[in-house]
Structures are given as structure tokens and as C-alpha cells.
C-alpha positions as CSV (number, residue, x, y, z in Angstrom):
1,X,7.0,-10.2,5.3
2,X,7.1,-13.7,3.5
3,X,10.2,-13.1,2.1
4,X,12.2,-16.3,3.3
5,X,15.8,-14.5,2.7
6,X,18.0,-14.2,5.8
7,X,17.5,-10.3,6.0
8,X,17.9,-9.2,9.3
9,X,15.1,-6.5,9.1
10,X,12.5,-8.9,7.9
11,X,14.2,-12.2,8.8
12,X,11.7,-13.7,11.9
13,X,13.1,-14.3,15.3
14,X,15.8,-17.2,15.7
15,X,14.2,-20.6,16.3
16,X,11.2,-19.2,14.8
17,X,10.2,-21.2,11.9
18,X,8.7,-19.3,9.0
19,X,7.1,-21.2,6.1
20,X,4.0,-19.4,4.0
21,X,1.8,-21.0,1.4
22,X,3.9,-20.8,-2.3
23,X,-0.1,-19.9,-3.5
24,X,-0.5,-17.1,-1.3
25,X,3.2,-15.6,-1.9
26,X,3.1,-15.4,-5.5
27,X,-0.9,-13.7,-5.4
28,X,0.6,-11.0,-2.7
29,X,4.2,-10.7,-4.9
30,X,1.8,-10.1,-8.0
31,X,-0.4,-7.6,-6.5
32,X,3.0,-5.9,-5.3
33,X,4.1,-5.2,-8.7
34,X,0.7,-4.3,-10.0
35,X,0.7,-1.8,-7.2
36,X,4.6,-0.7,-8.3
37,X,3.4,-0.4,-11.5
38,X,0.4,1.5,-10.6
39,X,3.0,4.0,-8.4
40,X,5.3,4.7,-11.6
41,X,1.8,6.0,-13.2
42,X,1.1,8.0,-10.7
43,X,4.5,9.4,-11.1
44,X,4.1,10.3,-14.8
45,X,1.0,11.7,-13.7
46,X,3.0,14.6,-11.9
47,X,5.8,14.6,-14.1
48,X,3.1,15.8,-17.1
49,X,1.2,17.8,-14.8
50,X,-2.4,16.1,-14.4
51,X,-4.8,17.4,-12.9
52,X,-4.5,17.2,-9.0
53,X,-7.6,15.6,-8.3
54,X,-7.0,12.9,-11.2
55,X,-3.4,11.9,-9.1
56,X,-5.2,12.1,-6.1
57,X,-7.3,9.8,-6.9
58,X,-4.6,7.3,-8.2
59,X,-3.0,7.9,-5.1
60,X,-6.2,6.6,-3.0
61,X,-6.7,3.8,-5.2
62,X,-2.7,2.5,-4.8
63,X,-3.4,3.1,-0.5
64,X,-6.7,0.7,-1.3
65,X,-4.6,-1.4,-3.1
66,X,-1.6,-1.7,-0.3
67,X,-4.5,-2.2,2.2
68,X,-5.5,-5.2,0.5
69,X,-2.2,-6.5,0.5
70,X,-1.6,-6.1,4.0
71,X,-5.0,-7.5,4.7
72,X,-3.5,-11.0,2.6
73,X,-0.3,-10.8,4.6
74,X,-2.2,-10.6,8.1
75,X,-4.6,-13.6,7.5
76,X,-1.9,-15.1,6.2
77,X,0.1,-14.8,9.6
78,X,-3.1,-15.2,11.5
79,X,-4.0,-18.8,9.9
80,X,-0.2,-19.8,9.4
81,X,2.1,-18.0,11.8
82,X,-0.5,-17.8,15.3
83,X,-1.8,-21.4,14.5
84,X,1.7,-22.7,14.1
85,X,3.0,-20.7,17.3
86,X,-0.6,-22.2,19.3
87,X,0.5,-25.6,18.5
88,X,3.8,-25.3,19.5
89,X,3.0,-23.6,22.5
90,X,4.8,-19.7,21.6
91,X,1.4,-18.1,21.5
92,X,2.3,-15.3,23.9
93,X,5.7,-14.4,21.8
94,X,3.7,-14.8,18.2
95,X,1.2,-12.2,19.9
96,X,3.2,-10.0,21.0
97,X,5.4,-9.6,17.9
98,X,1.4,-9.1,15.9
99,X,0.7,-6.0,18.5
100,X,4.2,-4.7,17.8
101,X,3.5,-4.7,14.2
102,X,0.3,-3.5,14.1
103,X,1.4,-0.9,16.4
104,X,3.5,-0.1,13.5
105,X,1.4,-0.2,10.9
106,X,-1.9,1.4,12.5
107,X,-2.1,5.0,12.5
């Protein structure tokens, strides 16, 4: 993701430069932990026995939520990653490491 720590699950390719707007890192960590926040309530919500439609809900509005995220982190990647990997001439590799993850992440 835009987590710059050398994690080999989420670390990019080597030689593969990844640098992400500081702006747009701290909007997308922010809306992470309103969203963990949000999943803790839903949580209590079932540990007090809600009503099923009131978690449901909750739980459609964290998925909206998440969707938004992701949407940040691909246009991030879209205007930073693919533009960098155009210029540089890798546009083939930077595409076909997008399909792989939206393979991933599409149902």
C-alpha cells in the first residue's frame, strides 16, 4: 500500500521506486482508523445484541467506507505510480502488477 517500510508482503518490486504524496497518506491513514474505529462499533453492536438489520447496516457503511479508500489508493497509483513507471519507460511491468491487484481485489 503506501506504507514505505521494507515489508516483504507490501514492500514494491526491487529497483522499483515507491514515493506517495505525505497529503494523500495521512487523508488515507485517517480514514483507516475512522473505518477501525467504526469496525470496533460494529463489534459492540453484536456483543450487546443489536438488532441485525442495525449491524447490517454498519457493516455496509464500513464496505462503503473501505471502497473509498481503495478508490484514494488507486488514483493514487494511477497519477503517481503508472505516470512514474510511463516516464521511465516500465509501463508494461507497472500494468501488469495493477491487473494482478485488481484481480485480487475485484470480486
Amino acid at each position: 500500500m503506501l506504507d514505505n517500510s521494507p515489508n516483504p508482503t507490501t514492500a514494491p518490486p526491487q529497483g522499483h521506486s515507491h514515493v506517495h504524496s505525505v497529503e494523500t497518506q495521512r487523508q488515507i491513514i485517517n480514514r483507516l482508523s475512522r473505518i477501525e474505529g467504526h469496525i470496533r462499533g460494529v463489534k459492540n453492536m453484536v456483543q450487546e445484541d443489536r438488532h441485525c438489520a442495525e449491524v447490517l447496516i454498519q457493516i455496509a457503511a464500513v464496505r462503503g467506507a473501505l471502497d473509498r479508500v481503495a478508490r484514494m489508493i488507486l488514483d493514487e497509483h494511477l497519477t503517481a505510480c503508472v505516470a512514474r513507471a510511463a516516464e521511465e519507460g516500465n509501463i508494461e511491468a507497472e500494468i501488469e502488477e495493477l491487473k494482478a491487484a485488481l484481480d485480487r481485489f475485484l470480486p
